[in-house]
C-alpha positions as CSV (number, residue, x, y, z in Angstrom):
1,X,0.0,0.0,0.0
2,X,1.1,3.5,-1.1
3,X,0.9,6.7,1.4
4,X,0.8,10.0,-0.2
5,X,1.2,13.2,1.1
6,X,-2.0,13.6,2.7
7,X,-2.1,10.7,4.4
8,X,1.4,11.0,5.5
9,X,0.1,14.7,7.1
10,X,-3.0,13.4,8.5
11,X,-1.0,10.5,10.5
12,X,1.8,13.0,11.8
13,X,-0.7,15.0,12.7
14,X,-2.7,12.5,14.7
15,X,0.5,11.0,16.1
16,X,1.5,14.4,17.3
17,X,-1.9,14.9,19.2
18,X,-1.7,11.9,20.7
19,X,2.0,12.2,22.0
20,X,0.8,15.7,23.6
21,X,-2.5,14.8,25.5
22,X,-0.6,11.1,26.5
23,X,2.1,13.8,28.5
24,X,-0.9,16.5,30.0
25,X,-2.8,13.5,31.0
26,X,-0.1,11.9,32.7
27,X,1.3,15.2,34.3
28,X,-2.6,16.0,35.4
29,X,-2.8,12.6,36.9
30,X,0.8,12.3,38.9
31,X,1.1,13.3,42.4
32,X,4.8,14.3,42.2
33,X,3.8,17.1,40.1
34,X,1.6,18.9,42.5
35,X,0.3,21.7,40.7
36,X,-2.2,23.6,43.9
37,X,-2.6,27.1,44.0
38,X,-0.2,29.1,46.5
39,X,-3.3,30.2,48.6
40,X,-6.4,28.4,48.5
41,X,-8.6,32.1,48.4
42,X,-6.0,33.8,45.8
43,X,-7.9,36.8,44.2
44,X,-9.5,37.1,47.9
45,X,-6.1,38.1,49.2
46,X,-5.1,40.3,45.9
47,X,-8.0,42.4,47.1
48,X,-5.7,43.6,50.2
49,X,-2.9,44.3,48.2
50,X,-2.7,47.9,49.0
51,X,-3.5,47.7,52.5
52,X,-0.2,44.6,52.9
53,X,2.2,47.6,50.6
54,X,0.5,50.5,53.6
55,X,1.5,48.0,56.2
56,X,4.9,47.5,55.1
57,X,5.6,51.0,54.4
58,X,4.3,51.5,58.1
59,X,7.3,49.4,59.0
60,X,10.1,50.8,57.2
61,X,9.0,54.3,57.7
62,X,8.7,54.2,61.5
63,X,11.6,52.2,61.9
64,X,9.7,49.2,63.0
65,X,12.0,46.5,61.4
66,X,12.0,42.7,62.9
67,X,15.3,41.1,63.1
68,X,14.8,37.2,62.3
69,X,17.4,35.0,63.3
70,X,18.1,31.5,63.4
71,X,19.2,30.0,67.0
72,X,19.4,26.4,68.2
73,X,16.2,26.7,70.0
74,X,14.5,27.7,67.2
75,X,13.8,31.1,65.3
76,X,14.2,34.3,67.4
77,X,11.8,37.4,65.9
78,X,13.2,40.2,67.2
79,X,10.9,43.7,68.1
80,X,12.2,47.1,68.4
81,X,12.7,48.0,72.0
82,X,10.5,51.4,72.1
83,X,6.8,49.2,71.7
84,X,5.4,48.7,74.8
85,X,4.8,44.9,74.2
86,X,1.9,43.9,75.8
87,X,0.0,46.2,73.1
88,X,1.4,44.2,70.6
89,X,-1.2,41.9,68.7
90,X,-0.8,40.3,65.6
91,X,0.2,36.6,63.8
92,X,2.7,34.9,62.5
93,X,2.9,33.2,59.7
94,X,5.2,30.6,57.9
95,X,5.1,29.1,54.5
96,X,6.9,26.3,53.0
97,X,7.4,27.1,49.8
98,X,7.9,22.6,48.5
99,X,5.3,21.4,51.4
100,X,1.7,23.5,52.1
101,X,1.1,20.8,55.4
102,X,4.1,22.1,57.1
103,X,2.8,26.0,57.0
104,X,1.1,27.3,60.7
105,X,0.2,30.3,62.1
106,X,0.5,31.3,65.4
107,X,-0.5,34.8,67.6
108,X,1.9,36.9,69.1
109,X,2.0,37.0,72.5
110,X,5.3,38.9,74.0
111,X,6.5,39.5,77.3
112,X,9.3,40.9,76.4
113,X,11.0,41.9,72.8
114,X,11.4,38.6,71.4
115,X,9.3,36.1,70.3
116,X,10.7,32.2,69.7
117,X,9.3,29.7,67.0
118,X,10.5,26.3,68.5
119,X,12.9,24.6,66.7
120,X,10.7,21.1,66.6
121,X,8.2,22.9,64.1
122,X,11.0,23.9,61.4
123,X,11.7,21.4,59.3
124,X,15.4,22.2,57.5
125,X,14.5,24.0,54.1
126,X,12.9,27.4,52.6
127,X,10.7,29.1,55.1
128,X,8.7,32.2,54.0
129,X,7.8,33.8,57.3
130,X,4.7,37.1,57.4
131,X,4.7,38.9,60.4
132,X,1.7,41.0,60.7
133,X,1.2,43.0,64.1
134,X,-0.6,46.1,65.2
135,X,0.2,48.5,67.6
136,X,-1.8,51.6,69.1
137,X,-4.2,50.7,66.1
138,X,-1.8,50.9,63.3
139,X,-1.1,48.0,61.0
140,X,2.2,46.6,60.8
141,X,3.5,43.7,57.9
142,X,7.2,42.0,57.8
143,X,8.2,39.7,55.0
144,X,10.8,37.7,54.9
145,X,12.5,34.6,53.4
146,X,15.2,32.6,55.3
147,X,16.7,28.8,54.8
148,X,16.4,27.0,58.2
């Protein structure tokens, strides 16, 4: 039997299609390619954008900066000294990047300047860590990224 040209186009064609949806079904079916969302409510949290860039600018501009620092109890958040710290409300939040069932929040609660993540809930790795606090009804935010 004889192909021609046509044929010939019709079966790479057909043998192309098949080679692609064989790979997107395979990568939409494998677990090692987890493909979720950063944040579950996405354009939910786009919606505060603004009010996150006012609450780190509220941070750099009063000099409000949180040191973060790694000791072998765990990870040491810092405060300035000058906040009275028992009007200092707020969470803490940490991300892992490669794992979304390792990520926790926590409140702040400080009796003095520091506040201590235990070193039992860090797992070696990325950590994206979101401070947000307020004090005498002003909103605070602190990013950061650090390798544990």
């Amino acid at each position: 039997m004889k192909i021609n040209w046509g044929t010939g186009i019709v079966l790479a064609l057909a043998a192309f299609i098949s080679f692609i949806l064989f790979f997107v079904i395979r990568m939409s079916m494998d677990d090692k390619s987890n493909h979720d969302l950063v944040t579950e409510e996405y354009y939910k949290q786009e919606l505060t954008f603004q009010k996150d860039l006012d609450a780190q600018n509220n941070a750099k501009d009063t000099n409000n900066t949180l040191i973060v620092k790694k000791t072998p109890e765990g990870l040491l958040v810092t405060f300035p000294d000058n906040l009275e710290f028992e009007k200092v409300k707020g969470t803490v939040s940490l991300y892992r990047p490669s794992n979304k069932q390792l990520d926790f929040d926590f409140p702040i609660s400080l009796s003095n300047s520091n506040l201590l993540v235990p070193d039992k809930r860090l797992l070696d790795g990325r950590w994206d860590i979101k401070i947000s606090w307020n004090y005498k009804d002003e909103e605070f935010l602190s990013k950061k990224s650090i390798t544990y």
